[in-house]
MIDOSE-1310 file (N, C-alpha, C; in nm, 2 decimals, decimal comma, always signed):
residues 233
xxxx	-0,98/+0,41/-0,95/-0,98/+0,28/-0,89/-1,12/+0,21/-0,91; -1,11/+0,08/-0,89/-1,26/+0,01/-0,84/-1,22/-0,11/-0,76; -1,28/-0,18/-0,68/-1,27/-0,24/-0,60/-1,34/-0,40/-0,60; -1,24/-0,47/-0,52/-1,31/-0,59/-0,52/-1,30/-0,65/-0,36
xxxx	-1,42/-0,72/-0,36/-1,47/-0,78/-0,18/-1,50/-0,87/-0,14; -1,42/-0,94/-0,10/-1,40/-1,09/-0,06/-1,43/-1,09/+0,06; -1,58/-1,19/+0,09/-1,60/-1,19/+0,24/-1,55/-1,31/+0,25; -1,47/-1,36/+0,38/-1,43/-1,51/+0,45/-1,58/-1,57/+0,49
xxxx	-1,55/-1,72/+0,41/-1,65/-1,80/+0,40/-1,65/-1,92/+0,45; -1,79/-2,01/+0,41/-1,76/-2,14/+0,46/-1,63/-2,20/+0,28; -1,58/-2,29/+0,34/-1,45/-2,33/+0,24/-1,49/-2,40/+0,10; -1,63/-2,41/+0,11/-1,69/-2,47/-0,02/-1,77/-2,40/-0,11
xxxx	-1,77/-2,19/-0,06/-1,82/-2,12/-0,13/-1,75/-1,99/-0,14; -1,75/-1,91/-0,27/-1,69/-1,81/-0,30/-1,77/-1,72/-0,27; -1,74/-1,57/-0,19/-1,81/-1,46/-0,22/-1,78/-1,40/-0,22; -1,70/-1,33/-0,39/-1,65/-1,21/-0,41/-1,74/-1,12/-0,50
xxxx	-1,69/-1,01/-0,48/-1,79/-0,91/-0,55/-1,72/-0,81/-0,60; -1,75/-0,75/-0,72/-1,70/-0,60/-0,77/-1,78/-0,49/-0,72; -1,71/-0,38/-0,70/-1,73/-0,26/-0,73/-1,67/-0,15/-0,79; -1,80/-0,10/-0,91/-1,71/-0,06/-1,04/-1,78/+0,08/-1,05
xxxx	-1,77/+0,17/-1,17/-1,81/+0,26/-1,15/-1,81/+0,29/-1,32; -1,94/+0,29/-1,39/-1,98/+0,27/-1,53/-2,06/+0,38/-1,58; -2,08/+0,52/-1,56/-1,99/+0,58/-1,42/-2,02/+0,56/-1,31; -2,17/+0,53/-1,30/-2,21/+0,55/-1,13/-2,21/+0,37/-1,08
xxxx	-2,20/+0,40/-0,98/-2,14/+0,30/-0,91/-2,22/+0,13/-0,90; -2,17/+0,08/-0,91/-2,28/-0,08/-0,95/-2,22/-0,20/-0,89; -2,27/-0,25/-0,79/-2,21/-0,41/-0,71/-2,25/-0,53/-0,86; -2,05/-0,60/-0,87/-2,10/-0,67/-0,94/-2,06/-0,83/-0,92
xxxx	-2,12/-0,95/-1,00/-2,05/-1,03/-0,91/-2,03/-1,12/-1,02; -1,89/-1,16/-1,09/-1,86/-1,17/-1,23/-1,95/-1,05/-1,32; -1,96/-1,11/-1,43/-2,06/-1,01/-1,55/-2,20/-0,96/-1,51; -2,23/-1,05/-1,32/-2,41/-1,02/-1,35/-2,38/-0,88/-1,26
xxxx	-2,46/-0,77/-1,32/-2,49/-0,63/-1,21/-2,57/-0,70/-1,12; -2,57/-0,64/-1,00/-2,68/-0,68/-0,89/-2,72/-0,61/-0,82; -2,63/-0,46/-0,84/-2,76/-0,33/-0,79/-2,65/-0,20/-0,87; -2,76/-0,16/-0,95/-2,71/-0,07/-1,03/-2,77/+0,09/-0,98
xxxx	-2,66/+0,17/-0,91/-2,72/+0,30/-0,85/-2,65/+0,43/-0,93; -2,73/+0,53/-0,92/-2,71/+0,64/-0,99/-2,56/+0,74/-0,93; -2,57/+0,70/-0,84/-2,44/+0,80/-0,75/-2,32/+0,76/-0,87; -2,23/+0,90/-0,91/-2,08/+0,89/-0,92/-2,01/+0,86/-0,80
xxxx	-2,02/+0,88/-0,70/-1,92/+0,86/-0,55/-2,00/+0,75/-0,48; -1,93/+0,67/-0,40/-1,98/+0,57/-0,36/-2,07/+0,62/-0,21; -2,18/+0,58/-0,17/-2,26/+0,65/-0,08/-2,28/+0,50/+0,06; -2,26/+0,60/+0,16/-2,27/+0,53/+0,27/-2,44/+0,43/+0,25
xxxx	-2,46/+0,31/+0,32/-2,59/+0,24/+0,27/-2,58/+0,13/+0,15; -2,44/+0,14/+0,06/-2,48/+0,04/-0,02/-2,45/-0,04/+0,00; -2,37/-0,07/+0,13/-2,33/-0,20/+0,14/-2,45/-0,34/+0,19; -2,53/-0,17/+0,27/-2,66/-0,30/+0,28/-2,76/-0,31/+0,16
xxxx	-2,77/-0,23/+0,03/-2,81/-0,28/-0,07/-2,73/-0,44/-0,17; -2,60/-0,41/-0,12/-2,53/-0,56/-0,15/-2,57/-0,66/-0,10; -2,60/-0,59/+0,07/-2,66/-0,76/+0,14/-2,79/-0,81/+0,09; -2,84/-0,74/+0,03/-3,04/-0,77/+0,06/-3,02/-0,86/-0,10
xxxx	-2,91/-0,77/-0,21/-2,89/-0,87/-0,37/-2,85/-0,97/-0,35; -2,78/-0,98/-0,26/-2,71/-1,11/-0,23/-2,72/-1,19/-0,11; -2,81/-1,24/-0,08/-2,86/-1,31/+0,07/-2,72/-1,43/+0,09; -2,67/-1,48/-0,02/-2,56/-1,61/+0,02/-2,47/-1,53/+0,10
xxxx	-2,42/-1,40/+0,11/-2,34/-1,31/+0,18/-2,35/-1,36/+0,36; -2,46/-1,31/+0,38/-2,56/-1,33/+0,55/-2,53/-1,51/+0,56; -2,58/-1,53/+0,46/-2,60/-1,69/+0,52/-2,47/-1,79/+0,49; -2,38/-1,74/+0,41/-2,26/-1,84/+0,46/-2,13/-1,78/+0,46
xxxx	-2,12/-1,65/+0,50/-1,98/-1,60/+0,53/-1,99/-1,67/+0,68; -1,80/-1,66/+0,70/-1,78/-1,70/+0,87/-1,86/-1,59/+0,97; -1,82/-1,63/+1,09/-1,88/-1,59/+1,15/-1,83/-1,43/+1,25; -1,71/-1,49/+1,18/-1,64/-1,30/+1,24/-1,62/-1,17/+1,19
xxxx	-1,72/-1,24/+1,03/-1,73/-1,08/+0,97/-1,61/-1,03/+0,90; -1,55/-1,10/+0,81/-1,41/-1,06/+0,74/-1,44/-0,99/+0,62; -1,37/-0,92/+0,57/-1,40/-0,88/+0,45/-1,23/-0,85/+0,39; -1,19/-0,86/+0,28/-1,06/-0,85/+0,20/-1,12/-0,72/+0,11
xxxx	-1,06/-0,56/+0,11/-1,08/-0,51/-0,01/-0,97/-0,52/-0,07; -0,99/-0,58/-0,20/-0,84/-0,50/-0,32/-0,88/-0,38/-0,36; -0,74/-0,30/-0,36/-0,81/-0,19/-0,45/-0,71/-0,19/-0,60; -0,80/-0,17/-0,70/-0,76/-0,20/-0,84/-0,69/-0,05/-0,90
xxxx	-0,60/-0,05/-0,97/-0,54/+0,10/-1,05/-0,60/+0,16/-1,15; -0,67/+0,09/-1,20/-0,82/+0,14/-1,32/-0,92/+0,13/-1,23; -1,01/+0,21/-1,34/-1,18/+0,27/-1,31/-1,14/+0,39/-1,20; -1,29/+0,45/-1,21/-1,32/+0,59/-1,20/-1,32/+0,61/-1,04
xxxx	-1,29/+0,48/-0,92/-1,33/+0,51/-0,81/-1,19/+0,62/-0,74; -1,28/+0,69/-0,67/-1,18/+0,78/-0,55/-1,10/+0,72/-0,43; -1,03/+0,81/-0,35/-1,00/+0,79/-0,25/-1,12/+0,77/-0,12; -1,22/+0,90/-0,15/-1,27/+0,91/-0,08/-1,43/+0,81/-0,08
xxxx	-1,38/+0,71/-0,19/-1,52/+0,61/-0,25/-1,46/+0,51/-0,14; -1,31/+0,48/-0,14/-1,31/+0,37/-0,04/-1,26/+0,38/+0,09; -1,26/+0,50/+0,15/-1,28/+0,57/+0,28/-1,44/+0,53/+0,33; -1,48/+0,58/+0,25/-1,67/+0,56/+0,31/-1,65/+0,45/+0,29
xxxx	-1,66/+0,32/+0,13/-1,65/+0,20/+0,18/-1,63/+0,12/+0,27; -1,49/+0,18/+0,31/-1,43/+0,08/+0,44/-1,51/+0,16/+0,56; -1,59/+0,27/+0,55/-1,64/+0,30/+0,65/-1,78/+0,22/+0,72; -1,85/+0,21/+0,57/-1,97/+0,13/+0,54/-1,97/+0,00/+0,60
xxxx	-1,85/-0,08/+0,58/-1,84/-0,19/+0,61/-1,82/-0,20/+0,75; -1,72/-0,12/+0,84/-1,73/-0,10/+0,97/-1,84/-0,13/+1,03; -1,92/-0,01/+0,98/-2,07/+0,01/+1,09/-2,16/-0,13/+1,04; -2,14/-0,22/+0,97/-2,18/-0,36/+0,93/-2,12/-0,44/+1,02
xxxx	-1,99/-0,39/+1,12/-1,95/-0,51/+1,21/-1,85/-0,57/+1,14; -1,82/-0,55/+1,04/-1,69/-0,64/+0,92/-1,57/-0,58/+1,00; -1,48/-0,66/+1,01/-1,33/-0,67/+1,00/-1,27/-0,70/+0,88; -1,19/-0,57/+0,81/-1,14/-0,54/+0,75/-1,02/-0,58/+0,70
xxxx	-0,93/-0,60/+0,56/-0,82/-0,61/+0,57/-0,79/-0,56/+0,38; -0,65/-0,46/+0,36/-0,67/-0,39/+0,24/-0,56/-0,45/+0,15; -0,57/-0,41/+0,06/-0,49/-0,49/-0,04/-0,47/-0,37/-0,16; -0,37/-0,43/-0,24/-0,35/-0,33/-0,38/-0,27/-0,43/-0,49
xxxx	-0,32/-0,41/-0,59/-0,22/-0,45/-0,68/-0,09/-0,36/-0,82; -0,11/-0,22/-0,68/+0,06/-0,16/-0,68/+0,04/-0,13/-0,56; +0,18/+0,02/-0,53/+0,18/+0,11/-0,43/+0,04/+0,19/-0,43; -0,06/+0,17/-0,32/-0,14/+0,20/-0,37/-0,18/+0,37/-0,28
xxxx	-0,33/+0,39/-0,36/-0,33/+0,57/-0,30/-0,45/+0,52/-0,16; -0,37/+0,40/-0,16/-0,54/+0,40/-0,01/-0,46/+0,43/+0,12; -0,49/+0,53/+0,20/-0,45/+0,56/+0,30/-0,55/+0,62/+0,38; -0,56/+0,66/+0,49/-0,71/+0,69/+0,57/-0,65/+0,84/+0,60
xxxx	-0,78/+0,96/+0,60/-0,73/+1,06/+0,68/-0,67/+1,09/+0,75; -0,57/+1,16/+0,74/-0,51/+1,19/+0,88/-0,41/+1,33/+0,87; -0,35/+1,38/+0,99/-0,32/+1,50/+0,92/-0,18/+1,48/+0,86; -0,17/+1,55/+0,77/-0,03/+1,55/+0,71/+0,10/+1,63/+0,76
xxxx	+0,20/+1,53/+0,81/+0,31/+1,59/+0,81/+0,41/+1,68/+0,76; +0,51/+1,77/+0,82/+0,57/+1,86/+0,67/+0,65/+1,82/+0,61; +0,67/+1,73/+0,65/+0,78/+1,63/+0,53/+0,73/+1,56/+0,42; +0,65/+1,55/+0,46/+0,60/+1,42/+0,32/+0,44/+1,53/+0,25
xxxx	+0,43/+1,49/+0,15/+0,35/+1,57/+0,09/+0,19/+1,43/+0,03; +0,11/+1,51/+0,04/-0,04/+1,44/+0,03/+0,01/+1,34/-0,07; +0,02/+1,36/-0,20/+0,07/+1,32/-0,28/+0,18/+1,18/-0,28; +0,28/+1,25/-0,19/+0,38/+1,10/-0,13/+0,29/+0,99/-0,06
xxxx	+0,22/+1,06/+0,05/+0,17/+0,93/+0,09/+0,07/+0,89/+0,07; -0,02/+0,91/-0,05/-0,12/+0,83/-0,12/-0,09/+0,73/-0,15; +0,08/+0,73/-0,19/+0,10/+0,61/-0,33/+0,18/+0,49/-0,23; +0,13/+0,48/-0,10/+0,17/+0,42/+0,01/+0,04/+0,34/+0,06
xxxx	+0,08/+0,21/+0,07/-0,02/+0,13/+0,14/+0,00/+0,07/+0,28; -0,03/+0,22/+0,31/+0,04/+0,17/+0,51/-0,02/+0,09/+0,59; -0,13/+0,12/+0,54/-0,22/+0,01/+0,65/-0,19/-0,12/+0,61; -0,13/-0,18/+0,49/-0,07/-0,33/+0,48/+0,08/-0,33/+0,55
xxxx	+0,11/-0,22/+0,58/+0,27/-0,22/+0,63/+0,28/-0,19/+0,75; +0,14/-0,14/+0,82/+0,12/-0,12/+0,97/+0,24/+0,05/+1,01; +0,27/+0,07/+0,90/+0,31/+0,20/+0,94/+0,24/+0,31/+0,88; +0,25/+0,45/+0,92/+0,17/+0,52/+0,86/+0,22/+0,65/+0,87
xxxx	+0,30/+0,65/+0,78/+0,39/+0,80/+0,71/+0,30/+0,92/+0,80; +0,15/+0,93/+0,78/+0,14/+1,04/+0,84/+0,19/+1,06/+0,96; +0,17/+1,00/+1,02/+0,23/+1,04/+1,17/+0,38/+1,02/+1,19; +0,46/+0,99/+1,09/+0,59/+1,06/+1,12/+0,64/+1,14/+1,13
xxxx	+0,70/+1,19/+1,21/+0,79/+1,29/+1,25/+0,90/+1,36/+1,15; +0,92/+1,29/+1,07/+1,08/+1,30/+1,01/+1,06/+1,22/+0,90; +1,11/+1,27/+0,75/+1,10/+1,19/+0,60/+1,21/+1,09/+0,61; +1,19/+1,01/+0,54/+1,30/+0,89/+0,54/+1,44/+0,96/+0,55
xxxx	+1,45/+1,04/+0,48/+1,62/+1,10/+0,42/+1,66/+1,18/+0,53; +1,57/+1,19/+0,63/+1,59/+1,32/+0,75/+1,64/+1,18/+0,86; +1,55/+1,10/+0,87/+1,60/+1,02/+0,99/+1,74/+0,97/+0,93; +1,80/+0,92/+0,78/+1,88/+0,89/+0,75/+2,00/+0,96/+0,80
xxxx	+2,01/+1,09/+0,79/+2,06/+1,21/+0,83/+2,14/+1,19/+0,96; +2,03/+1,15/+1,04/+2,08/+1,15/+1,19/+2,13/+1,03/+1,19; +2,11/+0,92/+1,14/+2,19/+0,77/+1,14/+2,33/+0,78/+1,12; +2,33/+0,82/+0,98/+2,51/+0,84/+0,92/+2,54/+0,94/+0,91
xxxx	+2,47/+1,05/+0,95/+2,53/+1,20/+0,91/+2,54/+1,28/+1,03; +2,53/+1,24/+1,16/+2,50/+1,35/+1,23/+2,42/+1,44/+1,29; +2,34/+1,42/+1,20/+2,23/+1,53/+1,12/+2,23/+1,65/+1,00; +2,35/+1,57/+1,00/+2,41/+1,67/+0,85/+2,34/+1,61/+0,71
xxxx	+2,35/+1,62/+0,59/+2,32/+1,58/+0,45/+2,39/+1,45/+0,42; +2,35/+1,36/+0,41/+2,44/+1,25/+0,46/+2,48/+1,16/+0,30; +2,57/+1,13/+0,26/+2,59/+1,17/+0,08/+2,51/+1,04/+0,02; +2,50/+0,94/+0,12/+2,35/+0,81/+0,06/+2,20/+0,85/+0,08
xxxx	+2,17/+0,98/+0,15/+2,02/+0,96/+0,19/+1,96/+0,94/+0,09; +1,93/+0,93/-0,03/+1,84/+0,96/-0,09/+1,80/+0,78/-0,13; +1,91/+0,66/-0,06/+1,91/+0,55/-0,07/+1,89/+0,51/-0,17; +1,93/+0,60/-0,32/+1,95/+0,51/-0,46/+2,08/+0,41/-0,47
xxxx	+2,16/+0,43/-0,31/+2,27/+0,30/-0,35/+2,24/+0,20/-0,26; +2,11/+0,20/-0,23/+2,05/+0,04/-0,21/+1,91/+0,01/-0,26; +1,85/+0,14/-0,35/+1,74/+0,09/-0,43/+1,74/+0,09/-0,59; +1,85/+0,11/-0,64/+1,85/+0,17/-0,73/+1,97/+0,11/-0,85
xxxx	+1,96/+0,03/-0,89/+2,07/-0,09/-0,95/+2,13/+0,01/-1,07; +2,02/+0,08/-1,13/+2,07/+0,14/-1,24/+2,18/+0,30/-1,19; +2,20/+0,30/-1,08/+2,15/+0,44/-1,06/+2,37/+0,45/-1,02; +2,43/+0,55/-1,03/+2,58/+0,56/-1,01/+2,63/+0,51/-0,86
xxxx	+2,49/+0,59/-0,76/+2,56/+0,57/-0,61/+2,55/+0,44/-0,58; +2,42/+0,33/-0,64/+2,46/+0,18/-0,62/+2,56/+0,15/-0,73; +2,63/+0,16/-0,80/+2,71/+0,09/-0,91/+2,86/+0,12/-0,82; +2,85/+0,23/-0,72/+2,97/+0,29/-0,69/+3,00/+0,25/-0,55
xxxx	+2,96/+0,15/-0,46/+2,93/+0,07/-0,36/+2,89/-0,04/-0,38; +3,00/-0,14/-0,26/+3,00/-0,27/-0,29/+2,87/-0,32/-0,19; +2,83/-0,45/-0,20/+2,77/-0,51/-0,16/+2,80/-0,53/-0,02; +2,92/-0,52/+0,09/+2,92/-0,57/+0,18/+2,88/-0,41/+0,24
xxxx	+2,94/-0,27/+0,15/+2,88/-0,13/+0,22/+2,76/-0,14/+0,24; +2,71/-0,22/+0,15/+2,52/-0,19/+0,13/+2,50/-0,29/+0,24; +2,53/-0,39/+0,27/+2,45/-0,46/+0,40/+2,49/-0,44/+0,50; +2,66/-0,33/+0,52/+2,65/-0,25/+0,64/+2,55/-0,16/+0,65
xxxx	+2,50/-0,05/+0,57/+2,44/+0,03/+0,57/+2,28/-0,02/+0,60; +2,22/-0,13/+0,57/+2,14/-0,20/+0,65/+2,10/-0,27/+0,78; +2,23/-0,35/+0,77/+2,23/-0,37/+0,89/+2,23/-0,20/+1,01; +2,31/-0,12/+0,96/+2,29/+0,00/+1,05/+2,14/+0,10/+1,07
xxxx	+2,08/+0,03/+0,98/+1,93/+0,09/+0,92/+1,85/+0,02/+1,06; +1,84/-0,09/+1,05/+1,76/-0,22/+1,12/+1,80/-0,19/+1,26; +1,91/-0,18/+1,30/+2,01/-0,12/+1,45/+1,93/-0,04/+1,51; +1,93/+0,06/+1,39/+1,85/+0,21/+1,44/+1,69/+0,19/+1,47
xxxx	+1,61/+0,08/+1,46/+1,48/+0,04/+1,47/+1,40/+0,07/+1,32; +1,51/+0,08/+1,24/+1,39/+0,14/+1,11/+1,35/+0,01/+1,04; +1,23/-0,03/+0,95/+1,18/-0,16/+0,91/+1,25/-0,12/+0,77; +1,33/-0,23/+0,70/+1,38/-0,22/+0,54/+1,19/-0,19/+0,44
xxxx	+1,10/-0,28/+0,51/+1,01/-0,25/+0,41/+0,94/-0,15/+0,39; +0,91/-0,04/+0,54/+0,83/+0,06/+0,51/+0,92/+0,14/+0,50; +1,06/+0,22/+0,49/+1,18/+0,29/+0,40/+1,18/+0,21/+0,26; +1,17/+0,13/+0,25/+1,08/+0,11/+0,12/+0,99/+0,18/+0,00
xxxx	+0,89/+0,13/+0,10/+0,79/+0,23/+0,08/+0,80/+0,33/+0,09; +0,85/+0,43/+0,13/+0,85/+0,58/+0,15/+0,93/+0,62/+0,05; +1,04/+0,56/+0,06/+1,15/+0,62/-0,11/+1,06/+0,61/-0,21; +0,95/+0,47/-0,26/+0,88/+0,45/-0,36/+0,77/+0,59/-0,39
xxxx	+0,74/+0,63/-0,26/+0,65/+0,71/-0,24/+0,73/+0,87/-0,26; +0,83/+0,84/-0,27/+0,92/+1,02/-0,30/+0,91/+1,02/-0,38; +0,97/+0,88/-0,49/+1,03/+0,91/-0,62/+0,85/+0,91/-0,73; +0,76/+0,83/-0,69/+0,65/+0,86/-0,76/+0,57/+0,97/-0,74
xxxx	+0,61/+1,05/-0,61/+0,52/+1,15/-0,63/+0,64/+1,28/-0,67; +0,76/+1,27/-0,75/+0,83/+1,34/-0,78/+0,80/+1,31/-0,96; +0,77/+1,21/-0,97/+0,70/+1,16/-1,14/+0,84/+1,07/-1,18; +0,87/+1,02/-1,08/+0,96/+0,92/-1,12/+0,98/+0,77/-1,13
xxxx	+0,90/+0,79/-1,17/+0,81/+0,59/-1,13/+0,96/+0,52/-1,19; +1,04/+0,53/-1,29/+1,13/+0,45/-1,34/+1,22/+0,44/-1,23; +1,27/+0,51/-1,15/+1,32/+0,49/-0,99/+1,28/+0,41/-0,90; +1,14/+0,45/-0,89/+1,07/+0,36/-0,82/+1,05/+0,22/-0,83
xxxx	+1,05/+0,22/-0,94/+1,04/+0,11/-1,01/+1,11/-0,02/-1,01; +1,28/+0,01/-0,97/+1,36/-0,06/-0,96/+1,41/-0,12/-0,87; +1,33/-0,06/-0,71/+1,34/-0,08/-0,57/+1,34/-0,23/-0,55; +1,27/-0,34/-0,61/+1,24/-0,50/-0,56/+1,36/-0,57/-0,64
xxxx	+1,42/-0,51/-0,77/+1,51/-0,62/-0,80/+1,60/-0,57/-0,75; +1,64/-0,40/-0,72/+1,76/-0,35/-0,63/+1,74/-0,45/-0,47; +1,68/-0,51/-0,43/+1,66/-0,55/-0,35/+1,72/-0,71/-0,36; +1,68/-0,76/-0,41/+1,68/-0,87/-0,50/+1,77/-0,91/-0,48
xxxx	+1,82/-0,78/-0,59/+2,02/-0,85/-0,63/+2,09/-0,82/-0,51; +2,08/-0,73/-0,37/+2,17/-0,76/-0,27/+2,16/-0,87/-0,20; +2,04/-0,96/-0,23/+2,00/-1,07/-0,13/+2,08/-1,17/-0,18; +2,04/-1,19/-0,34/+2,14/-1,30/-0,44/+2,25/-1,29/-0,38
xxxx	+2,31/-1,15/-0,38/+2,51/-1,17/-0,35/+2,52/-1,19/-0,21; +2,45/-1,14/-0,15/+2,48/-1,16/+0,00/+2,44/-1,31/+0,03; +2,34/-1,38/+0,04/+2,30/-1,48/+0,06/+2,40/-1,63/-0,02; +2,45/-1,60/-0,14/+2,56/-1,67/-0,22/+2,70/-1,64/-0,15
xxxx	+2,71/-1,58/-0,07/+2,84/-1,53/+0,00/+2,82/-1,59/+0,13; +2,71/-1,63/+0,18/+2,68/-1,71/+0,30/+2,71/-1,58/+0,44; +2,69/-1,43/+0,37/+2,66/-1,39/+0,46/+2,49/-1,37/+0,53; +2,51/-1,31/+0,64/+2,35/-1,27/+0,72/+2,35/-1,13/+0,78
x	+2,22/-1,16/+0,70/+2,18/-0,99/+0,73/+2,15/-0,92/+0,88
């Protein structure tokens, strides 16, 4: 990964910044380097070597201390580079807020549940979904279980016939099963987007990204038919 940091400003100036890793780690802001350090891993302190290169940072960000990280799917950065990051920024007084441009591996410590595996919930960006797999109790397919099954094996858990357009158990189910089966989801207090995420998070950390993959237009196309049908969800 590498990272980019958008402090909230006055509205007539930009201050975003890179952090890249060429290998070792370097604040940059477009093409110009503006502190080039020897560390491979990102080290608590450089956020105030950013401040001191860049004084416009101090003098025209707002005044409540925002910061935006994206985190990018190239370059050499870790998990544990934007852990401290976002740690760094903390002890600076910043208010934080994270971003990705996929399912991403940013998740914060915590301990791991037996259902879901380190792996599954890396590729989860909970803190943008305000949920956070680790501390669930129970994997998507398990609470599914108890919804329509009893708690038995329940023959949709694995929700490829509402994520999955290519896949037989959605081709084999109509559209009004699938927005029962939602609507029964939503009943039961579960959120459609973070069971979302968590299927995305089974099927890619099973190495199945082409599954995963198909979750938004599977989504899509029940909204097209249902919404053209002038039903509500």
């Amino acid at each position: 990964m590498k990272f980019s940091l958008v402090f909230h400003s006055h509205e007539t100036f930009d201050l975003s910044y890179g952090l890249v890793y060429i290998p070792g780690t370097v604040w940059k802001r477009g093409d110009e380097e503006l502190v080039i350090m020897s560390d491979e891993r990102y080290q608590m302190g450089s956020i105030t070597k950013l401040l001191k290169s860049s004084p416009d940072i101090e003098k025209y960000q707002a005044p409540q201390k925002e910061c935006l990280i994206i985190a990018h799917q190239t370059g050499h950065g870790q998990l544990e580079d934007y852990n401290t990051l976002l740690e760094d920024l903390r002890g600076h007084g910043y208010n934080t807020t994270k971003a990705s441009f996929k399912i991403s591996e940013i998740v914060e410590k915590e301990e791991i549940p037996r259902t879901m595996t380190k792996t599954q919930c890396e590729m989860l960006d909970i803190l943008h979904l305000g949920v956070n797999p680790y501390k669930m109790e129970k994997f998507y397919q398990e609470r599914m279980d108890l919804i329509f099954g009893n708690g038995r094996d329940w023959h949709h858990r694995s929700l490829r016939t509402l994520f999955d357009y290519h896949s037989s158990e959605y081709n084999s189910t109509s559209m009004v099963e699938k927005v029962e089966i939602l609507r029964a989801m939503i009943k039961e207090g579960e959120k459609i987007g973070a069971i979302g995420m968590e299927y995305a998070a089974h099927y890619v950390g099973s190495g199945r990204n082409d599954i995963a993959g198909r979750l938004s237009l599977s989504v899509a196309d029940i909204l097209d038919h249902t919404l053209k049908d002038g039903e509500s969800i």
